[in-house]
C-alpha positions as CSV (number, residue, x, y, z in Angstrom):
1,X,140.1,100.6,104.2
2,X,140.7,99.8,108.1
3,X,144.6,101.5,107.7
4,X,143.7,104.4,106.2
5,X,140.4,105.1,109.0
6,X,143.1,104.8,111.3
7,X,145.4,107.0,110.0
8,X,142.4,109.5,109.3
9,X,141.4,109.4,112.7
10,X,144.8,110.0,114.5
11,X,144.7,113.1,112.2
12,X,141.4,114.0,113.9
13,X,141.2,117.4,115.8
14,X,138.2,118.7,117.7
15,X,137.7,122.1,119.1
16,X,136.9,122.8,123.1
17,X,133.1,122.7,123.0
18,X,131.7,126.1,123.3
19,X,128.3,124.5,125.5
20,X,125.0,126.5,125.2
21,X,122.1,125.3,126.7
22,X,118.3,126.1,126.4
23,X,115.8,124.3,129.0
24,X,111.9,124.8,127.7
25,X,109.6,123.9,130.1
26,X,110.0,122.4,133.8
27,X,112.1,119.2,133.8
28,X,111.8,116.9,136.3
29,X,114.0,117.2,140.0
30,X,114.8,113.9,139.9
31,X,114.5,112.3,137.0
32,X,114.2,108.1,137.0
33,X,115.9,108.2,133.6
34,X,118.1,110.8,131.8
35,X,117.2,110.2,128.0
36,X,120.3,111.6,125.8
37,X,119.5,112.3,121.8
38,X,121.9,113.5,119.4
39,X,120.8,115.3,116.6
40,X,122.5,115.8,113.7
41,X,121.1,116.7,109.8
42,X,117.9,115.9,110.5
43,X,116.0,117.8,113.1
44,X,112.6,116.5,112.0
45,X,112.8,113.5,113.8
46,X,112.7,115.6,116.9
47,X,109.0,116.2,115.7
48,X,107.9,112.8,115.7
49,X,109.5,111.8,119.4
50,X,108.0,114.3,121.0
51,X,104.7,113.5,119.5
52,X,104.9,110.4,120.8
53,X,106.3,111.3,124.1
54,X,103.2,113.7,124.6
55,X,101.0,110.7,125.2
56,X,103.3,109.0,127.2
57,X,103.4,110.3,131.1
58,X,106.4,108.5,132.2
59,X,108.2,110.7,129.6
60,X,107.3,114.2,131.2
61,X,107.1,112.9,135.0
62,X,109.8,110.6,135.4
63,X,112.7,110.9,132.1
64,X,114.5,114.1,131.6
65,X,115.1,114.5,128.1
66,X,118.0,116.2,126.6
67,X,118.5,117.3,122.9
68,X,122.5,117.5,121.6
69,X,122.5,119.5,118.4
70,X,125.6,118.3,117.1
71,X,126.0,120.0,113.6
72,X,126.7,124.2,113.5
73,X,125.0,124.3,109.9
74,X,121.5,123.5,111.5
75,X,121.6,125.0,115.2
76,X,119.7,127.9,114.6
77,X,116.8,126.2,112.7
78,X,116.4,123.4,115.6
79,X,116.5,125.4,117.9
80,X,113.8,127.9,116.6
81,X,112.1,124.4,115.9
82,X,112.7,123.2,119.3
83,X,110.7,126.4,120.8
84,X,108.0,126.1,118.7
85,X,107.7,122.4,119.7
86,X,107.4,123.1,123.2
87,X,104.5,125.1,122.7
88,X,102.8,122.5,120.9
89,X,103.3,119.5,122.8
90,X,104.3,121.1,126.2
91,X,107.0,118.3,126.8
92,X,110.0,119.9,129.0
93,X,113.5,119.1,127.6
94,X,116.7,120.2,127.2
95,X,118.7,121.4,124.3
96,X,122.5,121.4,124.4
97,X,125.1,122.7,121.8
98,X,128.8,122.0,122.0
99,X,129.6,125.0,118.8
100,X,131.1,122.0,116.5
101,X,129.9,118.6,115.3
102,X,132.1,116.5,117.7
103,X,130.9,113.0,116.5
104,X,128.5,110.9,118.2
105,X,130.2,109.8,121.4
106,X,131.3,113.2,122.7
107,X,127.7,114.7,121.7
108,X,126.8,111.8,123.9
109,X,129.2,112.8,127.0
110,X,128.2,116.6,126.7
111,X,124.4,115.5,127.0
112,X,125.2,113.3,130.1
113,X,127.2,116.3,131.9
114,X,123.7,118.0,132.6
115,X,121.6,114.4,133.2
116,X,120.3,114.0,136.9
117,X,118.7,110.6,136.3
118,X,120.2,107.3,138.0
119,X,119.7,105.7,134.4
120,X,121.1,107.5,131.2
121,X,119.0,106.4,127.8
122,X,121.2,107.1,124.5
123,X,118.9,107.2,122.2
124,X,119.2,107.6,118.1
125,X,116.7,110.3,116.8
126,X,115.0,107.7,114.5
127,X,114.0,105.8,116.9
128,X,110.2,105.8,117.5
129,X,108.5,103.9,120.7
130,X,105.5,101.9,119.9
131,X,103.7,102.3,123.0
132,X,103.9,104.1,125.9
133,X,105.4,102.7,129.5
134,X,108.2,101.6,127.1
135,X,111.1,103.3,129.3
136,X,109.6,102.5,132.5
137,X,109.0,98.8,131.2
138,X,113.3,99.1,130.2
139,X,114.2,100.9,133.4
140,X,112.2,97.8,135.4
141,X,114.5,95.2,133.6
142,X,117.4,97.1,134.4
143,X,116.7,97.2,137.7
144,X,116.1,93.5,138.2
145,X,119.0,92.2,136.9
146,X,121.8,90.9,139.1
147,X,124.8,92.8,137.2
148,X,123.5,94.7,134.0
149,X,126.1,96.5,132.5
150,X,124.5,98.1,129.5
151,X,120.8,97.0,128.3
152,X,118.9,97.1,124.8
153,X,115.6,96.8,123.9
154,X,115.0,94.3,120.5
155,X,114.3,97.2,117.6
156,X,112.3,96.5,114.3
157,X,112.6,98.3,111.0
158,X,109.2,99.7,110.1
159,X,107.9,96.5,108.3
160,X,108.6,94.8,111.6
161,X,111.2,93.2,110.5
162,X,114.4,92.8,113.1
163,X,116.8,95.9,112.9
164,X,118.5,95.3,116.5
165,X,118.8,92.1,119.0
166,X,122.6,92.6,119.9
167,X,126.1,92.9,118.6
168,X,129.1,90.6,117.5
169,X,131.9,91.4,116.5
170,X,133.4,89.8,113.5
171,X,137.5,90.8,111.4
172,X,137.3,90.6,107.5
173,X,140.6,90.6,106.4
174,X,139.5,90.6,102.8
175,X,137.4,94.0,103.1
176,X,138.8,96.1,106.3
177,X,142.4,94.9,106.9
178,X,141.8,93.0,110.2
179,X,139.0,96.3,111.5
180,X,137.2,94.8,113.8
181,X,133.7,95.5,112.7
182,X,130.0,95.0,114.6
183,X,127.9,92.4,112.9
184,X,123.6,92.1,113.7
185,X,122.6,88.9,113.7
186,X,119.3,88.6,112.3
187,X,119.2,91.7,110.8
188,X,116.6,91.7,108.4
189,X,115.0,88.7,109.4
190,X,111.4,88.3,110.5
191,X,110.5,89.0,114.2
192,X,108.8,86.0,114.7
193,X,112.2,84.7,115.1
194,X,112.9,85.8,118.1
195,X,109.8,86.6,119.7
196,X,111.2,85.5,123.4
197,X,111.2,88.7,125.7
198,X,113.7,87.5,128.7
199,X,116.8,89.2,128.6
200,X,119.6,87.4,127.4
201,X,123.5,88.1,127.6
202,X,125.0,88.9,124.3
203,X,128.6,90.8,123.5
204,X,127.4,94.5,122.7
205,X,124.0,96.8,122.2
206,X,123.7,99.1,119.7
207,X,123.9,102.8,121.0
208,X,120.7,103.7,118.7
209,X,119.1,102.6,122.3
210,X,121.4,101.6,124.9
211,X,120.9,102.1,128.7
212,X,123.5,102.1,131.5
């Protein structure tokens, strides 16, 4: 498998990114946090974050949030979506659109070209806060530490099970040819087994919520 993903993705051509950008609402001047959310298939999810982030004030006051629609086959429909939202919930944000799906990290970069927040937030669409003050609270830790380089909060699958608390990095030479792959410890395994909340250094964080 790992020779032929290379091979596949030195074939790999993307487009120039054709940027179109729709701002609903007044976002913040100076944003504490610039939150950055890639969208692709599934627009729904852009439902259920924003119903959440209408209770939340540090959210409207202090995060500017910004919406990458990275897949041409549902622009029209999210965006139309994305309009409708606004009226609903009245939380500003930004939605970008590069005119091609250019994978995940460039979707990523296209969002941070228009953030004004000392503190970007990638955040995956399926990923729902629990309470509010949660990105303050993560912005806080960043801030405190001596020399962060990128930060993660501990996710949980919705049986609060643990989905998330870091990356290593592991080479099966039986399955991908030497690939270096990411492993999760403790995916899967109840919370209660890690239920200390001091950071702690680890090799990676997922990007599903990763600040920097």
């Amino acid at each position: 498998i790992g020779p032929f993903l290379k091979e596949a993705w030195r074939g790999r051509q993307l487009p120039d990114p054709q940027i179109k950008t729709t701002v609903l609402g007044a976002l913040p001047e100076t944003p504490r946090v610039s939150v950055i959310m890639p969208i692709y298939g599934r627009y729904d999810f852009i439902h259920y974050q924003l119903a959440l982030f209408a209770n939340d004030s540090d959210m409207q006051q202090k995060a500017e949030l910004i919406y990458v629609i990275d897949d041409p086959r549902i622009y029209d429909a999210a965006l139309k979506r994305c309009k409708a939202l606004y009226q609903i919930f009245e939380v500003p944000f930004r939605v970008v659109y590069g005119g091609a799906n250019f994978g995940y990290a460039r979707a990523n970069n296209m969002g941070a070209g228009f953030a004004h927040g000392d503190l970007l937030l990638l955040l995956n669409s399926d990923v729902m806060p629990k309470q509010a003050g949660w990105l303050q609270g993560l912005a806080d830790t960043y801030e405190a530490l001596e020399k962060p380089g990128a930060i993660s909060p501990k996710l949980l699958y919705e049986d609060g099970s643990i989905q998330h608390a870091g990356i290593a990095f592991i080479s099966d030479s039986t399955v991908w040819g030497n690939f270096w792959i990411n492993d999760h410890p403790l995916k899967g395994q109840p919370n209660w087994l890690l239920e200390s909340n001091e950071p702690q250094p680890i090799g990676a964080v997922t990007g599903a919520c990763l600040m920097i």
